[in-house]
HTML snippet that shows the backbone in 3Dmol.js (N, CA, C, O; Angstrom):
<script src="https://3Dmol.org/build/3Dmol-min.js"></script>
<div id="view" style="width:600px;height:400px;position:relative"></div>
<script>
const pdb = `
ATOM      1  N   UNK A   1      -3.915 -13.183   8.426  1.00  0.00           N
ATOM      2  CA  UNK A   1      -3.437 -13.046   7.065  1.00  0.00           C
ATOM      3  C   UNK A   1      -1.917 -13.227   7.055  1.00  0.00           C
ATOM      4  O   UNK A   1      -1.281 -12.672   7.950  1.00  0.00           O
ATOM      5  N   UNK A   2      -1.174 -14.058   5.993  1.00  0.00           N
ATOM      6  CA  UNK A   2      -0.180 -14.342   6.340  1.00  0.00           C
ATOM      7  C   UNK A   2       0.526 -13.122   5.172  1.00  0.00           C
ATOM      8  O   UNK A   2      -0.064 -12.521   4.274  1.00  0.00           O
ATOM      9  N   UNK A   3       1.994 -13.041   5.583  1.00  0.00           N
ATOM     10  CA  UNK A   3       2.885 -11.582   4.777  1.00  0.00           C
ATOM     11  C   UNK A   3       2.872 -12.270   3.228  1.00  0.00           C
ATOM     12  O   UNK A   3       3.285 -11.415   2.445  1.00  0.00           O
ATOM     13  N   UNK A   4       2.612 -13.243   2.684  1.00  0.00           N
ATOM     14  CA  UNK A   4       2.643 -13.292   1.561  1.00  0.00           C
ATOM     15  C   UNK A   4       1.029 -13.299   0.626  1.00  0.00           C
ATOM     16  O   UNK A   4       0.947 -13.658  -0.548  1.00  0.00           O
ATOM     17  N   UNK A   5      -0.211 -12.794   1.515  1.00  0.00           N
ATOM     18  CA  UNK A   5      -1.825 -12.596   1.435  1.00  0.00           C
ATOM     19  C   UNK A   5      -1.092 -11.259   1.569  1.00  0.00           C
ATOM     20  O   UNK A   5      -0.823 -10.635   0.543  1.00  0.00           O
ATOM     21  N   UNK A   6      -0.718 -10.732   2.892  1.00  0.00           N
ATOM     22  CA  UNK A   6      -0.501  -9.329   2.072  1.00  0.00           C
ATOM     23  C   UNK A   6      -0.225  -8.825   1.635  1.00  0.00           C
ATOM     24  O   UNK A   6      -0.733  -7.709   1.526  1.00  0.00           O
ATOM     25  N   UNK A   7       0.999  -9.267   0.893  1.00  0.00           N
ATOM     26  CA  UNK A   7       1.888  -8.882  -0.198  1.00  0.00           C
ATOM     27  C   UNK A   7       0.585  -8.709  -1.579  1.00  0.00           C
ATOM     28  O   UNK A   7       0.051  -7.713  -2.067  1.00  0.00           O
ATOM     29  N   UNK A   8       0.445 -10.140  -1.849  1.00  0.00           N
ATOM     30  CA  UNK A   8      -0.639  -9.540  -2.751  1.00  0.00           C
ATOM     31  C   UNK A   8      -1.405  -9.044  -2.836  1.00  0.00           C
ATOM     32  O   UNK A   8      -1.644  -8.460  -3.893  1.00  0.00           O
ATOM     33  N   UNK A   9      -2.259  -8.984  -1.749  1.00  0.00           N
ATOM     34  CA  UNK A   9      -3.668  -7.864  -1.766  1.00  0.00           C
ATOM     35  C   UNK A   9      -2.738  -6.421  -1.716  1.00  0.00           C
ATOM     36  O   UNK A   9      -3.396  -5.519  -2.233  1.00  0.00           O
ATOM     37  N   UNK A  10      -1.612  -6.023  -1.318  1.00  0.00           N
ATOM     38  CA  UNK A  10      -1.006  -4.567  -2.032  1.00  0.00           C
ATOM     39  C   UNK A  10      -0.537  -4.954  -2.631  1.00  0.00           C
ATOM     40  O   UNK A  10       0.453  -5.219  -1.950  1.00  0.00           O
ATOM     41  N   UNK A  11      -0.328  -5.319  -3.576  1.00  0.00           N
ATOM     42  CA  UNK A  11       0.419  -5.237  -5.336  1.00  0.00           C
ATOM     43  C   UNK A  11      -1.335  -5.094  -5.797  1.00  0.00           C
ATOM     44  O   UNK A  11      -1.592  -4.467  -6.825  1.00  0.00           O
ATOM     45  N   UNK A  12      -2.201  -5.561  -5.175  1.00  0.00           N
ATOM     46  CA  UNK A  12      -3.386  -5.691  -5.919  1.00  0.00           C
ATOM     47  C   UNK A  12      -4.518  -3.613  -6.018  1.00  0.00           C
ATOM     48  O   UNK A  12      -5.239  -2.873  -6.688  1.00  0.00           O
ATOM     49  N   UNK A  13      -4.007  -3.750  -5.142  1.00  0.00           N
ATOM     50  CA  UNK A  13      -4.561  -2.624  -4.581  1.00  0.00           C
ATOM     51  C   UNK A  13      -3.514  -1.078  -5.499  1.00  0.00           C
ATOM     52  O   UNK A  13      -3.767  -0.004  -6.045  1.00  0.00           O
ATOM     53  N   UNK A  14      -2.555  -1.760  -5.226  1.00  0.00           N
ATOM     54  CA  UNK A  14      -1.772  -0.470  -6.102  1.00  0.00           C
ATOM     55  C   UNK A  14      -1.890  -0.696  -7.611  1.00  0.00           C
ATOM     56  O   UNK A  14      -1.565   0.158  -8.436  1.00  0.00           O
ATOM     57  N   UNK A  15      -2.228  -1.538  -7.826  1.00  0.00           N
ATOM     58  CA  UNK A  15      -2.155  -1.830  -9.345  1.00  0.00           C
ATOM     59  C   UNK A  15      -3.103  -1.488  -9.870  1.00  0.00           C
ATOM     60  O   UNK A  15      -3.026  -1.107 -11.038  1.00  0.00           O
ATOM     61  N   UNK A  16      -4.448  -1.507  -9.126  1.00  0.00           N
ATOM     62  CA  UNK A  16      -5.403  -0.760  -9.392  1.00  0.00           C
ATOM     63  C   UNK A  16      -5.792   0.945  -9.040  1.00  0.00           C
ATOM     64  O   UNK A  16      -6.064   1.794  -9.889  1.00  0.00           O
ATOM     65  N   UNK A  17      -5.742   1.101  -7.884  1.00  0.00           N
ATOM     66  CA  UNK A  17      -5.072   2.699  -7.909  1.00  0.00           C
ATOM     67  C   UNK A  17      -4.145   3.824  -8.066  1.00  0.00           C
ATOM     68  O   UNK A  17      -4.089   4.997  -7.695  1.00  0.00           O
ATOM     69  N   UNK A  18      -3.107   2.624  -9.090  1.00  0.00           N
ATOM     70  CA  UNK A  18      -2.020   3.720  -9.708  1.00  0.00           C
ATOM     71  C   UNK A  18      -2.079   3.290 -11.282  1.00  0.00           C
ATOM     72  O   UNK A  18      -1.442   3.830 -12.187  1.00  0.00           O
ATOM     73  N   UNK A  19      -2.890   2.312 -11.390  1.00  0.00           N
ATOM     74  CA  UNK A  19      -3.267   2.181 -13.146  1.00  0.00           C
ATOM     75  C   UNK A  19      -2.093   1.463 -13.751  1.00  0.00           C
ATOM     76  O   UNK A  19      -1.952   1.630 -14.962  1.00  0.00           O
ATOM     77  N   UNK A  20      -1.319   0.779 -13.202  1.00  0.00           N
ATOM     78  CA  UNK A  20       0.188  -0.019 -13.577  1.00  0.00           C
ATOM     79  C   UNK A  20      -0.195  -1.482 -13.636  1.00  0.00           C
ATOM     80  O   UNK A  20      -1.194  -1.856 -13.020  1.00  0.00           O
ATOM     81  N   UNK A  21       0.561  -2.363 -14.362  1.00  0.00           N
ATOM     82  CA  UNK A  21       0.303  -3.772 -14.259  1.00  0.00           C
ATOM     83  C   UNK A  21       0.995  -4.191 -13.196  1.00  0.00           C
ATOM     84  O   UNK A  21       2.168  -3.862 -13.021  1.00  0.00           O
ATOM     85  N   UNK A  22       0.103  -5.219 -12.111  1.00  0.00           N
ATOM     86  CA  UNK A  22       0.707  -5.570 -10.841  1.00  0.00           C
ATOM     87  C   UNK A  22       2.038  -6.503 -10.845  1.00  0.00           C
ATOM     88  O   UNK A  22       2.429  -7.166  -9.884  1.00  0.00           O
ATOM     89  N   UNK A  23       2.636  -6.421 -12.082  1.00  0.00           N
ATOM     90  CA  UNK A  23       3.949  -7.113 -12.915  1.00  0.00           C
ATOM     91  C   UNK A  23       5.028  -6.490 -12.267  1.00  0.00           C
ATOM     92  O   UNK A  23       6.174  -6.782 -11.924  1.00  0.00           O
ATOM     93  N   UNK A  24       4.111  -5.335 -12.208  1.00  0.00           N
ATOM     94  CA  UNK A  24       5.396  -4.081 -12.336  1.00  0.00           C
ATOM     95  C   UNK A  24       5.940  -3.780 -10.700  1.00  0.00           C
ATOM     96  O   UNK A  24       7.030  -3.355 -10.317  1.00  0.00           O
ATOM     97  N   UNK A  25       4.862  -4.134 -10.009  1.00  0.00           N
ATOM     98  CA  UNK A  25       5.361  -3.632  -8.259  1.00  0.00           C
ATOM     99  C   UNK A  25       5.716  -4.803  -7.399  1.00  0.00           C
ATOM    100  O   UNK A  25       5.197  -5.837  -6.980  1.00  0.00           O
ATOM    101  N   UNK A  26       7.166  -3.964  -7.315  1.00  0.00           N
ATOM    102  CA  UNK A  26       7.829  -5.253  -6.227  1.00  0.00           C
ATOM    103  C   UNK A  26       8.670  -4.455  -5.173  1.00  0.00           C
ATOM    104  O   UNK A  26       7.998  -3.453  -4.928  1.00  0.00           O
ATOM    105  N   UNK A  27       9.708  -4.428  -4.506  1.00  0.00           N
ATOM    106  CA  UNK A  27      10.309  -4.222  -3.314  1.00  0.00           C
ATOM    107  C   UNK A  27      10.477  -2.360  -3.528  1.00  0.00           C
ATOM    108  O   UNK A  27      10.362  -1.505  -2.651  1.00  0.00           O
ATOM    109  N   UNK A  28      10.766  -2.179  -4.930  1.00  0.00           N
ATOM    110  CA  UNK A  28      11.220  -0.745  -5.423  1.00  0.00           C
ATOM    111  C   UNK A  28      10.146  -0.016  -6.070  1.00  0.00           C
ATOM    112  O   UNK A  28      10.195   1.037  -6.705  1.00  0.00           O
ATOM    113  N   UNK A  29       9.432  -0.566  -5.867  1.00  0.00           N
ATOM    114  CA  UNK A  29       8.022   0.494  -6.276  1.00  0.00           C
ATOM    115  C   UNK A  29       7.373   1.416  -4.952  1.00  0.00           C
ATOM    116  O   UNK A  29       6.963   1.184  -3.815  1.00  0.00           O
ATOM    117  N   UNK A  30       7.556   2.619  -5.865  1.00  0.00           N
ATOM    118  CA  UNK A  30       6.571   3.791  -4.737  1.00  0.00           C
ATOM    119  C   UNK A  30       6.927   5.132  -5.748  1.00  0.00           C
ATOM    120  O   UNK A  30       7.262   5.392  -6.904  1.00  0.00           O
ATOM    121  N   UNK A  31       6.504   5.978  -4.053  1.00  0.00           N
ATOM    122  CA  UNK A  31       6.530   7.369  -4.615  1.00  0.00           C
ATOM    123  C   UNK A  31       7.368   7.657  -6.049  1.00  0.00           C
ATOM    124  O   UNK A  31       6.811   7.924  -7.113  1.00  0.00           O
ATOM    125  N   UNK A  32       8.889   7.542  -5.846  1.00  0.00           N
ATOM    126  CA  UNK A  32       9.921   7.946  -6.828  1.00  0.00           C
ATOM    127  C   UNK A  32       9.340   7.645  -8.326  1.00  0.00           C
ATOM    128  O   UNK A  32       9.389   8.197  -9.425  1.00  0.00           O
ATOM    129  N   UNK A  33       8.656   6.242  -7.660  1.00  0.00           N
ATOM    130  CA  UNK A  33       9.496   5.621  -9.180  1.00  0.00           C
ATOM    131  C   UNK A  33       7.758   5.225  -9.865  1.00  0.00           C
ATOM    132  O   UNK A  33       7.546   4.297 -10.646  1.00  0.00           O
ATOM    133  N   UNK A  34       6.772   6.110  -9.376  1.00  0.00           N
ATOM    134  CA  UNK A  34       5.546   6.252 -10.341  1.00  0.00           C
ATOM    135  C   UNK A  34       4.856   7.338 -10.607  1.00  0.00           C
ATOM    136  O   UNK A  34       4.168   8.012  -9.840  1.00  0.00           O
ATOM    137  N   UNK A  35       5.095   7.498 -11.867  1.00  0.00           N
ATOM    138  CA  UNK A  35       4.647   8.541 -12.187  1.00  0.00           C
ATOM    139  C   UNK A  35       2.715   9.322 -11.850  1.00  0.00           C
ATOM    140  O   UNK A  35       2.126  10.390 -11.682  1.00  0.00           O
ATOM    141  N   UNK A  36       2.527   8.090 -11.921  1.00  0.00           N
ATOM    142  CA  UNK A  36       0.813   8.433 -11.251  1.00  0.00           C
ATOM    143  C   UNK A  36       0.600   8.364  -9.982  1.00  0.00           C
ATOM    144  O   UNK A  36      -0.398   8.822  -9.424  1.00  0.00           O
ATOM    145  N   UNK A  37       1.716   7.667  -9.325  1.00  0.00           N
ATOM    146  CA  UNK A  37       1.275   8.487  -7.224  1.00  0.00           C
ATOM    147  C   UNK A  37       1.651  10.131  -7.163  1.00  0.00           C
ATOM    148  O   UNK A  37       2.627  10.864  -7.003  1.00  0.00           O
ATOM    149  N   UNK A  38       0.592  10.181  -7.338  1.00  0.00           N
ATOM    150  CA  UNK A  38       0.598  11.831  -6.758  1.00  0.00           C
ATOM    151  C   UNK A  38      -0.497  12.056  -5.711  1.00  0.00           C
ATOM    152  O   UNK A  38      -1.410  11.231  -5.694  1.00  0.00           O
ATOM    153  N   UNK A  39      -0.519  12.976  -4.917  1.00  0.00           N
ATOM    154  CA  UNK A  39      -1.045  13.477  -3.497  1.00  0.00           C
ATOM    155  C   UNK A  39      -2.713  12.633  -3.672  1.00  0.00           C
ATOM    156  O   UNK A  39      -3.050  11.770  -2.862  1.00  0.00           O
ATOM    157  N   UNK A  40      -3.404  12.957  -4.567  1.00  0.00           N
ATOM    158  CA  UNK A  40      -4.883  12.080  -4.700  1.00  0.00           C
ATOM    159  C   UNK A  40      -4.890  11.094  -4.639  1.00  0.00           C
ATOM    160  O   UNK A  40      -5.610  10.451  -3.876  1.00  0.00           O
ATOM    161  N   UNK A  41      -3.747  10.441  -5.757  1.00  0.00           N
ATOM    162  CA  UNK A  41      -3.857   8.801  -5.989  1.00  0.00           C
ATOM    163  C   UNK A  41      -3.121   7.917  -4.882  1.00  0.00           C
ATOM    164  O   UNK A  41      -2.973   6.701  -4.758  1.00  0.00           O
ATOM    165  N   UNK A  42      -2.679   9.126  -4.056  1.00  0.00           N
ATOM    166  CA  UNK A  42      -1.767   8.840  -2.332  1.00  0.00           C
ATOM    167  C   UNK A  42      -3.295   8.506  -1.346  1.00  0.00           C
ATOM    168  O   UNK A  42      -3.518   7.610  -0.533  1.00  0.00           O
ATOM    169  N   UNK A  43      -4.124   9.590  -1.811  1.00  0.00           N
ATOM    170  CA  UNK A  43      -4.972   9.652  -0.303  1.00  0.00           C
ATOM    171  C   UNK A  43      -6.443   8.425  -0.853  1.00  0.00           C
ATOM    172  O   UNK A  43      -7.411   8.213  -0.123  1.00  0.00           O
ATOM    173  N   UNK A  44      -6.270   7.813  -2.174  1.00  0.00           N
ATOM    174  CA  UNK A  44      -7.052   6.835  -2.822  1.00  0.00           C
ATOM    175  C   UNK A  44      -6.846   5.761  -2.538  1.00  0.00           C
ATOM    176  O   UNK A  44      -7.781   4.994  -2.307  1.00  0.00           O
ATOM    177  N   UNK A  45      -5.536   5.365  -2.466  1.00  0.00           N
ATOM    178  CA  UNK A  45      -4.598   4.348  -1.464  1.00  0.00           C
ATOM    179  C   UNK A  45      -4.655   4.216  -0.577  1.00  0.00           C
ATOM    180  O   UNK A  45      -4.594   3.061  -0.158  1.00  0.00           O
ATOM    181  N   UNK A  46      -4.816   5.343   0.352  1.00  0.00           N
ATOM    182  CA  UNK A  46      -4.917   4.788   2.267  1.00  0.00           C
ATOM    183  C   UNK A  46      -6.180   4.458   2.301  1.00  0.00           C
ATOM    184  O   UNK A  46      -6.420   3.513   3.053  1.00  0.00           O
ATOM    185  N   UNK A  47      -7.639   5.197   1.395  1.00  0.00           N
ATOM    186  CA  UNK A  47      -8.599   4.987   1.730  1.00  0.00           C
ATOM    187  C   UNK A  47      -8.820   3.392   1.123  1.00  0.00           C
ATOM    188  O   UNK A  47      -9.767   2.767   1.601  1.00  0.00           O
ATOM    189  N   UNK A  48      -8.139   2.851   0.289  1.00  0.00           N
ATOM    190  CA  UNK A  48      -8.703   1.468  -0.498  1.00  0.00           C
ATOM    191  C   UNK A  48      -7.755   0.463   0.789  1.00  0.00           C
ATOM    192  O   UNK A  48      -8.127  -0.541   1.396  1.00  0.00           O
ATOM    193  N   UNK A  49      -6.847   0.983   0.841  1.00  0.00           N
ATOM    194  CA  UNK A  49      -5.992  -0.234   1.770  1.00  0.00           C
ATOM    195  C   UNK A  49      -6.961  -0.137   3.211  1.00  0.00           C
ATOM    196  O   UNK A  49      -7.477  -1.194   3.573  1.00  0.00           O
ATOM    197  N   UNK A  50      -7.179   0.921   3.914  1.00  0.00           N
ATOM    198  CA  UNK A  50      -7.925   1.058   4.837  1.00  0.00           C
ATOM    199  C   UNK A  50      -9.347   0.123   4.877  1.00  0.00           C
ATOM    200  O   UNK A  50      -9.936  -0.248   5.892  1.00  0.00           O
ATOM    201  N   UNK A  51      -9.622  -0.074   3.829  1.00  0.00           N
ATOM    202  CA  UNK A  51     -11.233  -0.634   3.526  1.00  0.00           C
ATOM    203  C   UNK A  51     -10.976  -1.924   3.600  1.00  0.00           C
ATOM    204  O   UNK A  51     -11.225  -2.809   4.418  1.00  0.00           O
ATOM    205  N   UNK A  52     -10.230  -1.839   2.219  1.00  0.00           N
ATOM    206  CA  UNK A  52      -9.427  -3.327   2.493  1.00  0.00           C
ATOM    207  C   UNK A  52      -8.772  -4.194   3.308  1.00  0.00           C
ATOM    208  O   UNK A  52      -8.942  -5.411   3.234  1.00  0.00           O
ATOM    209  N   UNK A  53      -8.153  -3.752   3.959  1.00  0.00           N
ATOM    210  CA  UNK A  53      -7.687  -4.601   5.274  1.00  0.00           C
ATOM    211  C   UNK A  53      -8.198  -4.083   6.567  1.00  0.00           C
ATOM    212  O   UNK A  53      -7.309  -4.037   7.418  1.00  0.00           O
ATOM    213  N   UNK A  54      -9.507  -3.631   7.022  1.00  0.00           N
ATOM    214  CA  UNK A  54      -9.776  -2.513   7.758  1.00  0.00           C
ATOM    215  C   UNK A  54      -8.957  -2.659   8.839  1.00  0.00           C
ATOM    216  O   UNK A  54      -9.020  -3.482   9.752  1.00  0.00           O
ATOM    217  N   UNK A  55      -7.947  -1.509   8.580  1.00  0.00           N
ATOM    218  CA  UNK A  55      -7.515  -0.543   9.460  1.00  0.00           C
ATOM    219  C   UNK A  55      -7.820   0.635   9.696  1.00  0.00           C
ATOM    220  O   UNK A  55      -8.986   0.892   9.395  1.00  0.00           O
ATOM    221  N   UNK A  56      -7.223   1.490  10.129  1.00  0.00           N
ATOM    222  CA  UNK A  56      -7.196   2.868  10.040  1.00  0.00           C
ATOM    223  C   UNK A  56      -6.109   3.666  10.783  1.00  0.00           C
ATOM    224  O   UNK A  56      -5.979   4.008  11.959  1.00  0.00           O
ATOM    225  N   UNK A  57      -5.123   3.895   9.280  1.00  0.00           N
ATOM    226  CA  UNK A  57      -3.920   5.244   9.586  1.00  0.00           C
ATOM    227  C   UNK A  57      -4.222   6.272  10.192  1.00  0.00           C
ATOM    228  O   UNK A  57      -5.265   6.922  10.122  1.00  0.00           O
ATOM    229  N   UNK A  58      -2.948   6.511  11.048  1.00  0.00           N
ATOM    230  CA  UNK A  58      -2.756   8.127  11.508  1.00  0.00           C
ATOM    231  C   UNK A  58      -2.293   8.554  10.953  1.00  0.00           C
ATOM    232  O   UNK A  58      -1.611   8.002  10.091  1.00  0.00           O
ATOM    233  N   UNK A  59      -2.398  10.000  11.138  1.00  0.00           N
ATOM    234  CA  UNK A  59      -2.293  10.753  10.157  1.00  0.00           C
ATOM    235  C   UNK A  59      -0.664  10.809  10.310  1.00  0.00           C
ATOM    236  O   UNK A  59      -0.012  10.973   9.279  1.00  0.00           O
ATOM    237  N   UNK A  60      -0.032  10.687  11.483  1.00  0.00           N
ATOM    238  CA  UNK A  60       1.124  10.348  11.563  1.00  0.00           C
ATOM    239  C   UNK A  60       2.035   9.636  10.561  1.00  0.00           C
ATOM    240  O   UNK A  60       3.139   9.979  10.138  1.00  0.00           O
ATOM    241  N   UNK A  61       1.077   8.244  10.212  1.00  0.00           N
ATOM    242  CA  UNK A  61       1.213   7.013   9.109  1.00  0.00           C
ATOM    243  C   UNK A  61       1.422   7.216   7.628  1.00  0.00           C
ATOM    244  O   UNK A  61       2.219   6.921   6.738  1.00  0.00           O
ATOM    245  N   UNK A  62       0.357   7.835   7.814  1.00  0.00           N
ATOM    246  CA  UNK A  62      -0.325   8.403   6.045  1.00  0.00           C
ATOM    247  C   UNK A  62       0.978   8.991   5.408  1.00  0.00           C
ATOM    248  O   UNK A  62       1.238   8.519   4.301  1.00  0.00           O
ATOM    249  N   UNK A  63       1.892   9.978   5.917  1.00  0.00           N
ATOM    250  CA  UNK A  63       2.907  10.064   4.649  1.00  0.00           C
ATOM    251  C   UNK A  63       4.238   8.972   4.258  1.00  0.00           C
ATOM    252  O   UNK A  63       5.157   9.004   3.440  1.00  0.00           O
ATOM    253  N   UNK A  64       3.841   8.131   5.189  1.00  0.00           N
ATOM    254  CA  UNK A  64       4.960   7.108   5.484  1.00  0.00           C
ATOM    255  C   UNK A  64       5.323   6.014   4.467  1.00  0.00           C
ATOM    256  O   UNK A  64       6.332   5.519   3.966  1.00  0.00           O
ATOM    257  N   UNK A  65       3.514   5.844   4.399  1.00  0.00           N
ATOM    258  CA  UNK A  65       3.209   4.836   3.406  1.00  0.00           C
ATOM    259  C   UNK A  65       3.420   5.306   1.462  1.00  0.00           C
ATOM    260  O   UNK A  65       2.491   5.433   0.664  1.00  0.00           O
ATOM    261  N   UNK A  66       4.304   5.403   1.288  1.00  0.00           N
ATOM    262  CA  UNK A  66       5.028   5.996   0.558  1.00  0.00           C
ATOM    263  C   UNK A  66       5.485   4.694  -0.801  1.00  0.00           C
ATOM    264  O   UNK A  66       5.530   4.911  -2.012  1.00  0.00           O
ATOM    265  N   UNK A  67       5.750   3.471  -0.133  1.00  0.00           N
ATOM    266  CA  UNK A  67       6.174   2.363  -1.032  1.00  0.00           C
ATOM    267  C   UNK A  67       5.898   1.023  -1.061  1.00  0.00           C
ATOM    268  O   UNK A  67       5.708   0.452   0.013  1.00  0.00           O
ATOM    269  N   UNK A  68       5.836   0.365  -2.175  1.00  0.00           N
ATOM    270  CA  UNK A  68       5.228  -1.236  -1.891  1.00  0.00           C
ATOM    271  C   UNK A  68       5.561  -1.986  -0.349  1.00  0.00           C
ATOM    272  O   UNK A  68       4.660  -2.413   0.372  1.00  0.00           O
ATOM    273  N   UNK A  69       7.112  -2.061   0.021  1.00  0.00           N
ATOM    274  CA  UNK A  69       7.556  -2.306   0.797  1.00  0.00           C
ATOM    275  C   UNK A  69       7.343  -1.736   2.177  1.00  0.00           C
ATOM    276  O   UNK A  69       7.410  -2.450   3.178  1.00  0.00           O
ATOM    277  N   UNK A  70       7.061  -0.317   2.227  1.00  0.00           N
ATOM    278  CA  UNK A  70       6.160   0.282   3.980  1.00  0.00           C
ATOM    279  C   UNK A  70       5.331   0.036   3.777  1.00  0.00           C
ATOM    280  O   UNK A  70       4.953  -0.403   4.864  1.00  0.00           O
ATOM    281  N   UNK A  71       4.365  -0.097   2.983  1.00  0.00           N
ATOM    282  CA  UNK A  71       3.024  -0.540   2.923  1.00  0.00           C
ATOM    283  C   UNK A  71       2.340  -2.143   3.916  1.00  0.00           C
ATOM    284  O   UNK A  71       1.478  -2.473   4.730  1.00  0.00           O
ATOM    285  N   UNK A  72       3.576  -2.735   3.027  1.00  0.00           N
ATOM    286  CA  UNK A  72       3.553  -4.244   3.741  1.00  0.00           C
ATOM    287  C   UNK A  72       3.887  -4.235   4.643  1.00  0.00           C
ATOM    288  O   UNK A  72       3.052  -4.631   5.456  1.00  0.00           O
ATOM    289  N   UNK A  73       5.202  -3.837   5.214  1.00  0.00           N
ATOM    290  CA  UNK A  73       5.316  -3.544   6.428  1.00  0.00           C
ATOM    291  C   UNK A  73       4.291  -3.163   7.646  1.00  0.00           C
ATOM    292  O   UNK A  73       4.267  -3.619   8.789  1.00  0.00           O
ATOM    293  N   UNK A  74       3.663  -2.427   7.185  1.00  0.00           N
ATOM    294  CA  UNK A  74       2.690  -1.616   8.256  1.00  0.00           C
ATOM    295  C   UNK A  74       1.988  -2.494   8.489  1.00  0.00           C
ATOM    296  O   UNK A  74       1.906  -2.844   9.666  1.00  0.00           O
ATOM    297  N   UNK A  75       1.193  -3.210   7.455  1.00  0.00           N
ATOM    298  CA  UNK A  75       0.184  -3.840   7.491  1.00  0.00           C
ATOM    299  C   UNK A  75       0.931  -5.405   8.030  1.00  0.00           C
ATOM    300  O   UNK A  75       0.309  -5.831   9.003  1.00  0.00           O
ATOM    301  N   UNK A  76       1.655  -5.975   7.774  1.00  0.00           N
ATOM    302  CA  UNK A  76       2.407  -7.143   8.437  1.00  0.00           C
ATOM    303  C   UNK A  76       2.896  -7.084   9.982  1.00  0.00           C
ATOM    304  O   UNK A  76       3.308  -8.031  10.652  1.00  0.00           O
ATOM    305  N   UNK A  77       2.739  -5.681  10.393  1.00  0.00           N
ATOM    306  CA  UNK A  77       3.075  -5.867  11.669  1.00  0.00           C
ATOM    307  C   UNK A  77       1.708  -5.492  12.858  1.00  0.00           C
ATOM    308  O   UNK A  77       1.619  -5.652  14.075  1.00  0.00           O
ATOM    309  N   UNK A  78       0.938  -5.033  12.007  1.00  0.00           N
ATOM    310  CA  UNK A  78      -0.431  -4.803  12.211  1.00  0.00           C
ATOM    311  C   UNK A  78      -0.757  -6.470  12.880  1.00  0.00           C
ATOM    312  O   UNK A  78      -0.951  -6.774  14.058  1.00  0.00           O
ATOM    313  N   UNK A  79      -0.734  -7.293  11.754  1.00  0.00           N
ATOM    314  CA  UNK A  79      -1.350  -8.386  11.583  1.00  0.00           C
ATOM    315  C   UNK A  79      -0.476  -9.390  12.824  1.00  0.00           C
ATOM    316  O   UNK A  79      -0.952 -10.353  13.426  1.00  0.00           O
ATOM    317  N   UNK A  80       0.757  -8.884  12.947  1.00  0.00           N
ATOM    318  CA  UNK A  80       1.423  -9.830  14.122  1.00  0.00           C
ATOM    319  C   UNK A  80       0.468  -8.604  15.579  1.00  0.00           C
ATOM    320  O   UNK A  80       0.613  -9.247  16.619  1.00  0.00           O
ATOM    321  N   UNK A  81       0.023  -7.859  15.774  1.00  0.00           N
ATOM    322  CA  UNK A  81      -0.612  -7.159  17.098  1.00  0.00           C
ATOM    323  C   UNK A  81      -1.827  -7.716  17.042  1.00  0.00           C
ATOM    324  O   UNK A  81      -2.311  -7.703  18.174  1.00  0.00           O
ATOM    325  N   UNK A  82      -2.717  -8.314  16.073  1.00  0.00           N
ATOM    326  CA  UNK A  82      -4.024  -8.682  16.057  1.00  0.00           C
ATOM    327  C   UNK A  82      -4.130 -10.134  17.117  1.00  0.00           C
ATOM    328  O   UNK A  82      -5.213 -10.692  17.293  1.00  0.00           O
TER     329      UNK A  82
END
`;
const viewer = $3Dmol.createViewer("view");
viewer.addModel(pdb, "pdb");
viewer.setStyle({}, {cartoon: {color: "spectrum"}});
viewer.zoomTo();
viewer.render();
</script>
């Protein structure tokens, strides 16, 4: 999967589990700056990205993933170890 497949499949994924138009998430989207990531719609996210790109976070991971941009990250460097 190349970083710009995963870019969109998370804008896709958050846009649907934080209820926002995927217009709206780009480098500065996360925790701060949405009002509907809260702790559920946090642990709805690892489980949809998890499915979705099957991986699977540590629990180490899980509070990390915090913003559009660690998100991709994680998963972009994932994809360079595969």
């Amino acid at each position: 999967m190349t970083r710009e497949e995963i870019e969109t499949a998370v804008r896709d994924v958050l846009a649907e589990v934080m209820d926002v138009d995927r217009r709206n998430i780009g480098p500065e989207f996360g925790q701060k700056s949405c009002d509907n990531w809260g702790s559920l719609t946090h642990l709805m996210l690892i489980t949809e990205l998890e499915s979705r790109f099957s991986v699977a976070f540590s629990s180490q991971e899980v509070p990390q993933l915090s913003s559009y941009s660690r998100i991709v990250e994680a998963l972009a460097s994932r994809a360079k170890n595969r």
